[in-house]
Backbone as JSON Lines, residues from 0, in Angstrom:
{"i":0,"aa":"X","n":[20.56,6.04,-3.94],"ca":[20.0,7.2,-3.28],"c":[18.83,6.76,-2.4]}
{"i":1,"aa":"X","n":[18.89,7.15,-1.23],"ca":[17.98,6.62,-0.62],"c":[16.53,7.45,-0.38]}
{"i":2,"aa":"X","n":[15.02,7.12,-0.54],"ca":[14.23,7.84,-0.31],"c":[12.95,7.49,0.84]}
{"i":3,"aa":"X","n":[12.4,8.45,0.95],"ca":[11.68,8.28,1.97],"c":[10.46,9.01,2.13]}
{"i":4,"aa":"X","n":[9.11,8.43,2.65],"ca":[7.84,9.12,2.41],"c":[7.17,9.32,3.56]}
{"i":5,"aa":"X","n":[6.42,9.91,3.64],"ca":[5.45,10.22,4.76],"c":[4.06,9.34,4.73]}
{"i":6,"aa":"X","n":[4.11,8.22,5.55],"ca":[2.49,7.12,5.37],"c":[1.85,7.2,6.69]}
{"i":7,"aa":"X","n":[0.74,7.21,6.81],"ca":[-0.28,7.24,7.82],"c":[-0.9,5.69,7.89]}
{"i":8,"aa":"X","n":[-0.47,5.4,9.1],"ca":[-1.49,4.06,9.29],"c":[-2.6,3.91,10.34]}
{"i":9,"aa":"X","n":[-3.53,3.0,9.96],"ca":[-4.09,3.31,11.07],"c":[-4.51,1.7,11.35]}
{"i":10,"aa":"X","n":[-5.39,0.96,12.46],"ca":[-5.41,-0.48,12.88],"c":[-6.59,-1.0,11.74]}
{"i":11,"aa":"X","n":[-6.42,-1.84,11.0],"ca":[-7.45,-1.7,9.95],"c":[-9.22,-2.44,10.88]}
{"i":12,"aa":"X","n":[-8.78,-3.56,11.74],"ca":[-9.83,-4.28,12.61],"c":[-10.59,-3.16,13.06]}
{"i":13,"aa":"X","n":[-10.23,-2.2,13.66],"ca":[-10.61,-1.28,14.55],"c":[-11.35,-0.27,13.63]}
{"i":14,"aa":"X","n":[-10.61,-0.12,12.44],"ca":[-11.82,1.0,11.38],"c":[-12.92,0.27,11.67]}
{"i":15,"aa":"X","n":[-12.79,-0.91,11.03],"ca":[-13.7,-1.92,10.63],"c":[-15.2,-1.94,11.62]}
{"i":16,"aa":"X","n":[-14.37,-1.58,13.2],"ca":[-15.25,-2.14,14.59],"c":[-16.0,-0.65,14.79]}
{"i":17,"aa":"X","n":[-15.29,0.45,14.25],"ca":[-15.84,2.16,14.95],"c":[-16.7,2.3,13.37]}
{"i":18,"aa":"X","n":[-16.2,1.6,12.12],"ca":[-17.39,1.96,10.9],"c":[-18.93,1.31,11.53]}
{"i":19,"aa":"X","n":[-18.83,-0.14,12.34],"ca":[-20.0,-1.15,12.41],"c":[-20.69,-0.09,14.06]}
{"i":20,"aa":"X","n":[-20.24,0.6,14.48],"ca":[-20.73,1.33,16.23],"c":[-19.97,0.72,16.87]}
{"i":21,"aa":"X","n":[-18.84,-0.25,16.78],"ca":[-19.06,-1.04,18.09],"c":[-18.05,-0.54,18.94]}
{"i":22,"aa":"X","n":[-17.03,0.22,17.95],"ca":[-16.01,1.45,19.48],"c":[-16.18,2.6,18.46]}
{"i":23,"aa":"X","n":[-15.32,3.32,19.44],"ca":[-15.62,4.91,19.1],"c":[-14.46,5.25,18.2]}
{"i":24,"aa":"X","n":[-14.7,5.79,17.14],"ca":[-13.88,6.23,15.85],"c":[-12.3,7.08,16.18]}
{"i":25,"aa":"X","n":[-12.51,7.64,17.49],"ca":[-11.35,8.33,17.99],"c":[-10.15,7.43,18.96]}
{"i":26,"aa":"X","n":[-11.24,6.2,19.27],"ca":[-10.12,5.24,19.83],"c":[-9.11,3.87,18.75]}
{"i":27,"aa":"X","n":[-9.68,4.29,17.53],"ca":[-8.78,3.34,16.62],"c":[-7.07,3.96,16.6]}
{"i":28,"aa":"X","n":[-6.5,3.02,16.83],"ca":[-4.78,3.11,16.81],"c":[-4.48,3.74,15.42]}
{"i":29,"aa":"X","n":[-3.4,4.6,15.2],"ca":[-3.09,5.08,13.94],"c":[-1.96,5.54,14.23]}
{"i":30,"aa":"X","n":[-0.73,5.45,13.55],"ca":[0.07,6.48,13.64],"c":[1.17,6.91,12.29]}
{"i":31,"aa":"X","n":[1.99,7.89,12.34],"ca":[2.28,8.64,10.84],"c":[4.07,8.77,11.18]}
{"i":32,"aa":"X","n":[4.13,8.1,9.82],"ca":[5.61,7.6,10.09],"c":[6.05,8.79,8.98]}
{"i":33,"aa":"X","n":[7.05,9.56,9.73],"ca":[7.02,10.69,8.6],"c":[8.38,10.66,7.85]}
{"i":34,"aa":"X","n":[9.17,9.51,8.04],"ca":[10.08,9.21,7.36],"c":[10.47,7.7,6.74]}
{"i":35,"aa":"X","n":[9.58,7.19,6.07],"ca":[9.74,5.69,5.89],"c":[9.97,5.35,4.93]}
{"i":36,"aa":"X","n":[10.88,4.64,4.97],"ca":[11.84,4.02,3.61],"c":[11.18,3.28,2.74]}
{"i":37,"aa":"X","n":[11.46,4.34,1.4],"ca":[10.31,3.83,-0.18],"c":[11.86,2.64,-0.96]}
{"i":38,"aa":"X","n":[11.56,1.2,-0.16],"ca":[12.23,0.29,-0.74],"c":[12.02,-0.93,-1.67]}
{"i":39,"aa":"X","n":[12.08,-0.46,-3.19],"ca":[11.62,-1.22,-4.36],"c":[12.18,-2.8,-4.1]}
{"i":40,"aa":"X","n":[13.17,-2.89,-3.33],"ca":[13.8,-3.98,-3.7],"c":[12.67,-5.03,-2.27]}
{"i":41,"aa":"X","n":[11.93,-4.53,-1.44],"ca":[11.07,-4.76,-0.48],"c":[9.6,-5.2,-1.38]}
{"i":42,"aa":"X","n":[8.8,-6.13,-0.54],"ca":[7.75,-6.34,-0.99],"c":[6.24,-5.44,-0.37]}
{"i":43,"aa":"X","n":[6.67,-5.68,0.98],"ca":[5.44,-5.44,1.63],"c":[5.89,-4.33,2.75]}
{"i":44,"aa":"X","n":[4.57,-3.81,3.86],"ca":[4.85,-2.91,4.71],"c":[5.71,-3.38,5.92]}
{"i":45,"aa":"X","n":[6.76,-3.57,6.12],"ca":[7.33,-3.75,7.14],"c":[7.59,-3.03,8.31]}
{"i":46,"aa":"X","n":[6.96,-3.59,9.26],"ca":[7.19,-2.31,10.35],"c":[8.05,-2.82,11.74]}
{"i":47,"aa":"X","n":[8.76,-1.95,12.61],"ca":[9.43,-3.13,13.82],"c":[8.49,-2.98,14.85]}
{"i":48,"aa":"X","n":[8.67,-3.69,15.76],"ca":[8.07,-4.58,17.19],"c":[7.29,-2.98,17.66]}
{"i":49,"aa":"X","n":[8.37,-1.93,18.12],"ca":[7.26,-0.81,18.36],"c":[6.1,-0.19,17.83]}
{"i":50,"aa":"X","n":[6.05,-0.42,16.61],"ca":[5.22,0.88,15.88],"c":[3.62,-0.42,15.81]}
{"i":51,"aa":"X","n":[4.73,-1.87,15.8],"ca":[3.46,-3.18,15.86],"c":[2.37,-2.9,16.86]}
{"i":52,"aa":"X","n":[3.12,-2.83,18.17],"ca":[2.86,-2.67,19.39],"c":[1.62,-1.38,19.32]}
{"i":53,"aa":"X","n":[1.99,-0.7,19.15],"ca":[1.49,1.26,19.02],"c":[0.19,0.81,18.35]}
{"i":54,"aa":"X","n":[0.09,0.25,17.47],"ca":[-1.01,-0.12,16.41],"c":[-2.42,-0.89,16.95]}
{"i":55,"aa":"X","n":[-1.69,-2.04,17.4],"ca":[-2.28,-3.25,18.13],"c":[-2.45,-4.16,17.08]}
{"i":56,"aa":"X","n":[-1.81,-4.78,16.52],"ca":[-1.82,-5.83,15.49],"c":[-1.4,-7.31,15.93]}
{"i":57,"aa":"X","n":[-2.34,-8.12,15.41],"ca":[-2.25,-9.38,16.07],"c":[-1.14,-10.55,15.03]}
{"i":58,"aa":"X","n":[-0.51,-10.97,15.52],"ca":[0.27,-11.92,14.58],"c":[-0.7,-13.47,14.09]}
{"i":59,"aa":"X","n":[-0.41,-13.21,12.53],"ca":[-1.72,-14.59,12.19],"c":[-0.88,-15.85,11.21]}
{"i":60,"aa":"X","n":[0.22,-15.32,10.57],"ca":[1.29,-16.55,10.27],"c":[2.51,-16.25,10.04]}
{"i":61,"aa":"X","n":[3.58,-16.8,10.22],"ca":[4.86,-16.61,10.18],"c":[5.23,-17.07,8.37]}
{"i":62,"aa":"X","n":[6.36,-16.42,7.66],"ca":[6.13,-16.46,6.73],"c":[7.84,-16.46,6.2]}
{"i":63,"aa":"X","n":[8.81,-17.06,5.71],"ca":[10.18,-17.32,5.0],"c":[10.41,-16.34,4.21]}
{"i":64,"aa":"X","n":[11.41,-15.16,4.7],"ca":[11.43,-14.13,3.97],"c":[13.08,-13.77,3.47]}
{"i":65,"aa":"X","n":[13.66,-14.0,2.56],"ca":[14.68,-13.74,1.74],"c":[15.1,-11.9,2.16]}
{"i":66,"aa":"X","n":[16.08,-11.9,3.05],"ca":[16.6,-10.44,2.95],"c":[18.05,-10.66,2.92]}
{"i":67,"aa":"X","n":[18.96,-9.33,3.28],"ca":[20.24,-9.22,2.94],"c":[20.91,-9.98,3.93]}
{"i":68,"aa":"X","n":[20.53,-10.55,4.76],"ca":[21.17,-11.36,5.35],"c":[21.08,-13.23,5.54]}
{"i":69,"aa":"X","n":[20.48,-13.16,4.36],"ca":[19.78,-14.48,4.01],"c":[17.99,-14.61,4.32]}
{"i":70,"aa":"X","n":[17.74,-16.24,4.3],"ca":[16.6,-16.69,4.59],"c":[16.55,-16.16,6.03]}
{"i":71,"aa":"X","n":[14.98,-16.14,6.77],"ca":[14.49,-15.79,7.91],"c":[13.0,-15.68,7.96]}
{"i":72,"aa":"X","n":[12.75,-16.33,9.17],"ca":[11.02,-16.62,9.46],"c":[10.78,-15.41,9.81]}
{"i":73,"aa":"X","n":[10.2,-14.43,9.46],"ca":[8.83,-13.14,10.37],"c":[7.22,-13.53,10.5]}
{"i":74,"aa":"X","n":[7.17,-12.74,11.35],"ca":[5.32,-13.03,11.38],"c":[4.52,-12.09,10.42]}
{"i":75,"aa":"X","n":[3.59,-12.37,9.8],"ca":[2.73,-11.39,9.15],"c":[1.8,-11.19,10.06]}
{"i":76,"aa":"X","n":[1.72,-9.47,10.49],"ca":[0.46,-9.26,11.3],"c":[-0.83,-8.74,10.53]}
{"i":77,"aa":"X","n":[-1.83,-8.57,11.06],"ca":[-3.3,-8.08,10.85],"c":[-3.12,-6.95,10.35]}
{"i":78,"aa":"X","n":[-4.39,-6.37,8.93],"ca":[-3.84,-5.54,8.2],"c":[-3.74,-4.06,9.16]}
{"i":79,"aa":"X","n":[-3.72,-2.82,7.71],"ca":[-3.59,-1.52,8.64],"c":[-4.03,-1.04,7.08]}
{"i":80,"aa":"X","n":[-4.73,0.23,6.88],"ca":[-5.22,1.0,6.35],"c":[-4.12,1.8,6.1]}
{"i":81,"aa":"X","n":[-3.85,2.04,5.09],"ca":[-2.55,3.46,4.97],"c":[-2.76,4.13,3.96]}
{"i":82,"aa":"X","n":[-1.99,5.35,4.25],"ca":[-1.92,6.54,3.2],"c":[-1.13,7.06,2.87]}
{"i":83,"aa":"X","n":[-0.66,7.17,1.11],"ca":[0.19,7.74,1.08],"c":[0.23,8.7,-0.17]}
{"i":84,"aa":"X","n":[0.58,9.57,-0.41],"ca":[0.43,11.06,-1.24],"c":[-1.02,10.96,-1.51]}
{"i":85,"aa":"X","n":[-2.0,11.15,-0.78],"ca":[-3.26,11.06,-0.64],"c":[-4.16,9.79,-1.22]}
{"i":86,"aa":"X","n":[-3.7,8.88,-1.28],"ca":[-4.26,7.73,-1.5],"c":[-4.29,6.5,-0.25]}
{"i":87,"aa":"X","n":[-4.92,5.5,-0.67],"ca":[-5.16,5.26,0.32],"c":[-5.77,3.48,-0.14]}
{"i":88,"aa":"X","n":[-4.94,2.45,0.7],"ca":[-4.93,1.02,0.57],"c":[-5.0,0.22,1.73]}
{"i":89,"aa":"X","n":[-5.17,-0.89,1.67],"ca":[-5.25,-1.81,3.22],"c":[-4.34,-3.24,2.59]}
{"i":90,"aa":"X","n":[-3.6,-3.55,3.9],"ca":[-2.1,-4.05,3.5],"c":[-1.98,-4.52,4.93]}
{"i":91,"aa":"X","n":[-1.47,-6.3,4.59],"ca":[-1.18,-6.75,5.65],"c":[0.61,-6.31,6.05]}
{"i":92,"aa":"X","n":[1.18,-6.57,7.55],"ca":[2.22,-5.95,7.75],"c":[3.33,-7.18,8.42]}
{"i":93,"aa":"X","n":[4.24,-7.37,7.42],"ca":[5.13,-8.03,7.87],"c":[6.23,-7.39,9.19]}
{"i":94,"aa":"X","n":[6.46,-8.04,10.2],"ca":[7.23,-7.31,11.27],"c":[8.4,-7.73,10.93]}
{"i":95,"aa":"X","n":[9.43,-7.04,10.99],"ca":[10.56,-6.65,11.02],"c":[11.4,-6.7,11.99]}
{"i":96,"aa":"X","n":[12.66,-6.36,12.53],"ca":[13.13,-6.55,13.37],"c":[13.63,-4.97,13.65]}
{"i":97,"aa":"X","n":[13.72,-5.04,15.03],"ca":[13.78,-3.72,15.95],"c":[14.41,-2.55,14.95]}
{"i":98,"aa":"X","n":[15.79,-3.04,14.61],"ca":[16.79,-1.98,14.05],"c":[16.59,-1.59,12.49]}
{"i":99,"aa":"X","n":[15.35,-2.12,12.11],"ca":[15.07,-1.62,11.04],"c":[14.19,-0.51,10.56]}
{"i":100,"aa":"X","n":[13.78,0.23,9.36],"ca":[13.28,1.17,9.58],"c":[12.17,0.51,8.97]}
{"i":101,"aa":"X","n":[11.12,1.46,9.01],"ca":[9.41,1.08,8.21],"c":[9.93,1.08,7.0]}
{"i":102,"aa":"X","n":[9.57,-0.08,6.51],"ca":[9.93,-0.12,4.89],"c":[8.57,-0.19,4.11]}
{"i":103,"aa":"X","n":[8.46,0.63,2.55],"ca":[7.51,0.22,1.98],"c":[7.95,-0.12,0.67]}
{"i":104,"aa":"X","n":[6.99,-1.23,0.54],"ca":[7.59,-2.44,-0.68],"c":[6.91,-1.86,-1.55]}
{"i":105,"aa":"X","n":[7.12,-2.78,-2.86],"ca":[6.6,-2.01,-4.07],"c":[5.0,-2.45,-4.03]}
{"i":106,"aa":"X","n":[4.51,-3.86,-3.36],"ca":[3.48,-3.96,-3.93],"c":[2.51,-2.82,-3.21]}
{"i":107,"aa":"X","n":[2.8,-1.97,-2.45],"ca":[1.99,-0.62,-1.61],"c":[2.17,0.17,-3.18]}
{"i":108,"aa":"X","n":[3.2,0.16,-3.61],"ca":[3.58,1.22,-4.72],"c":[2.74,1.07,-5.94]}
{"i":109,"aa":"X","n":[2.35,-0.18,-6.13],"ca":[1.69,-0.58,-7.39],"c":[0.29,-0.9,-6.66]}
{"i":110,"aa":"X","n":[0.05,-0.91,-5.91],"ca":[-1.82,-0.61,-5.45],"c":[-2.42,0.47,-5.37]}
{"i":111,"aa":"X","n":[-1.14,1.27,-5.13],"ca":[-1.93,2.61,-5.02],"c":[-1.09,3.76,-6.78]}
{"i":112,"aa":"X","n":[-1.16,2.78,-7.24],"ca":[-0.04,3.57,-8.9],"c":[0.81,4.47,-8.9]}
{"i":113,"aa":"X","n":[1.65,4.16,-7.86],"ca":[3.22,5.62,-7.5],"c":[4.3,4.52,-7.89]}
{"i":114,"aa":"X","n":[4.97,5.45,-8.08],"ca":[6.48,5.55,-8.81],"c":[7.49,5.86,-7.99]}
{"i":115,"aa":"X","n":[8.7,5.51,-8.0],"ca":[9.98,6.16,-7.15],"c":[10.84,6.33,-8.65]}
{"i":116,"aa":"X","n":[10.64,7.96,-8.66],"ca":[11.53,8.85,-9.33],"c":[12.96,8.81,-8.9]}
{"i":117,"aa":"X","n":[14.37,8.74,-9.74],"ca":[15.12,8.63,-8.53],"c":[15.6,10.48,-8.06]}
{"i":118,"aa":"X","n":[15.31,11.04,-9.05],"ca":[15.6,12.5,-8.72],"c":[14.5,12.78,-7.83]}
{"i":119,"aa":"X","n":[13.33,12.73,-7.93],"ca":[11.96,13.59,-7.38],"c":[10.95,12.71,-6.42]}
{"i":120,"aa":"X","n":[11.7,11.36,-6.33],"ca":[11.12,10.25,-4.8],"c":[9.72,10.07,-5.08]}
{"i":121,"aa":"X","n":[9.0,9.6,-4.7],"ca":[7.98,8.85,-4.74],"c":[6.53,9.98,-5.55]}
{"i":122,"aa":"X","n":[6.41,9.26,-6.42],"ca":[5.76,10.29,-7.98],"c":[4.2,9.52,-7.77]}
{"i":123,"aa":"X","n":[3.15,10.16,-8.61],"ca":[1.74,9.43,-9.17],"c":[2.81,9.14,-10.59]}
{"i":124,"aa":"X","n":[2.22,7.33,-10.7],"ca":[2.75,6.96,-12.11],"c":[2.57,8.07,-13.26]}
{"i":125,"aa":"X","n":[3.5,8.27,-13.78],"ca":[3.57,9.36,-14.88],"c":[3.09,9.1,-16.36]}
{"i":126,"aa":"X","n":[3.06,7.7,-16.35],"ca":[1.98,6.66,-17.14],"c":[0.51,6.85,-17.31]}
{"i":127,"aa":"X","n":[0.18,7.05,-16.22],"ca":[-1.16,7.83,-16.33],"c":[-1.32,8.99,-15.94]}
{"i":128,"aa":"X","n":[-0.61,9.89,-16.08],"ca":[-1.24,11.72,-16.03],"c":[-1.6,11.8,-15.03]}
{"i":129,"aa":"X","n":[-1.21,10.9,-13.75],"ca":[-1.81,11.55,-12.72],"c":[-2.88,11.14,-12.2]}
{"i":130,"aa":"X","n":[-3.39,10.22,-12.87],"ca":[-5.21,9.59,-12.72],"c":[-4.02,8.38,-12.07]}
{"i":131,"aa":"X","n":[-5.48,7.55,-11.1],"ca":[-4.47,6.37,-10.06],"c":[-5.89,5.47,-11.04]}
{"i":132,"aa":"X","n":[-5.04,4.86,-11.72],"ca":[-5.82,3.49,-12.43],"c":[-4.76,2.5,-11.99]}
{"i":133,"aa":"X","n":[-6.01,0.56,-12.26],"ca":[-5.32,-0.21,-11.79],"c":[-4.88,-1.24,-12.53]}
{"i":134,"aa":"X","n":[-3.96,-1.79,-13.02],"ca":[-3.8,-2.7,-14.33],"c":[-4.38,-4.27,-14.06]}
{"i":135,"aa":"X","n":[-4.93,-4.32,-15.17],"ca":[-6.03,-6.14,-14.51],"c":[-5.25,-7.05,-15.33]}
{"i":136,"aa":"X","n":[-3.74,-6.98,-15.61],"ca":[-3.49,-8.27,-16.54],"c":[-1.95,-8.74,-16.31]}
């Protein structure tokens, strides 16, 4: 069954530059992917060449990534701030290739303590009542 969430990103450098004065808080890149694929079997935020682009993210190492079509080099770009069922993490972004959709891996899922229900899609761990705690072991 396939599911899918609503995440907000925004350029994480650029929080960083409008928190310190040095641009204006309304010119940081952000944008809200309102259908993006909650994929456990995924690690990280994968996003393709456009939404990279839209963002402004700089590529800083290329990295050997195991998918369904075998081994393959991607670049990991510069992080991005995101949000998702009101929480909220900073996560570097592996690029993807054009025809794919925004994928989010589990380790977004386990930083911010959500669950993929398979009836009820992306849950607060039900492990903790709802409180977002973080496990240290």
């Amino acid at each position: 069954m396939r599911h899918t969430a609503r995440i907000e990103l925004a350029n994480n450098d650029e929080l960083v530059l409008a928190t310190a004065g040095i641009m204006n808080a309304e010119d940081v890149r952000r944008i809200i992917v309102e259908d993006a694929l909650v994929d456990t079997g995924s690690t990280r935020l994968g996003l393709p060449p456009p939404l990279i682009e839209a963002l402004g993210l700089t590529p800083f190492r290329s990295e050997q990534v195991r998918t369904v079509n075998g081994l393959t080099e991607l670049w990991i770009y510069s992080p991005v701030q995101f949000r998702l069922l009101e929480r909220e993490g900073i996560t570097t972004v592996l690029g993807v290739p054009e025809s794919t959709p925004v994928l989010i891996g589990h380790i977004l899922l386990e930083d911010l303590d959500l669950c993929l229900d398979i009836k009820k899609g992306l849950i607060y761990n039900p492990a903790h009542d709802g409180e977002w705690m973080t496990e240290l072991y």
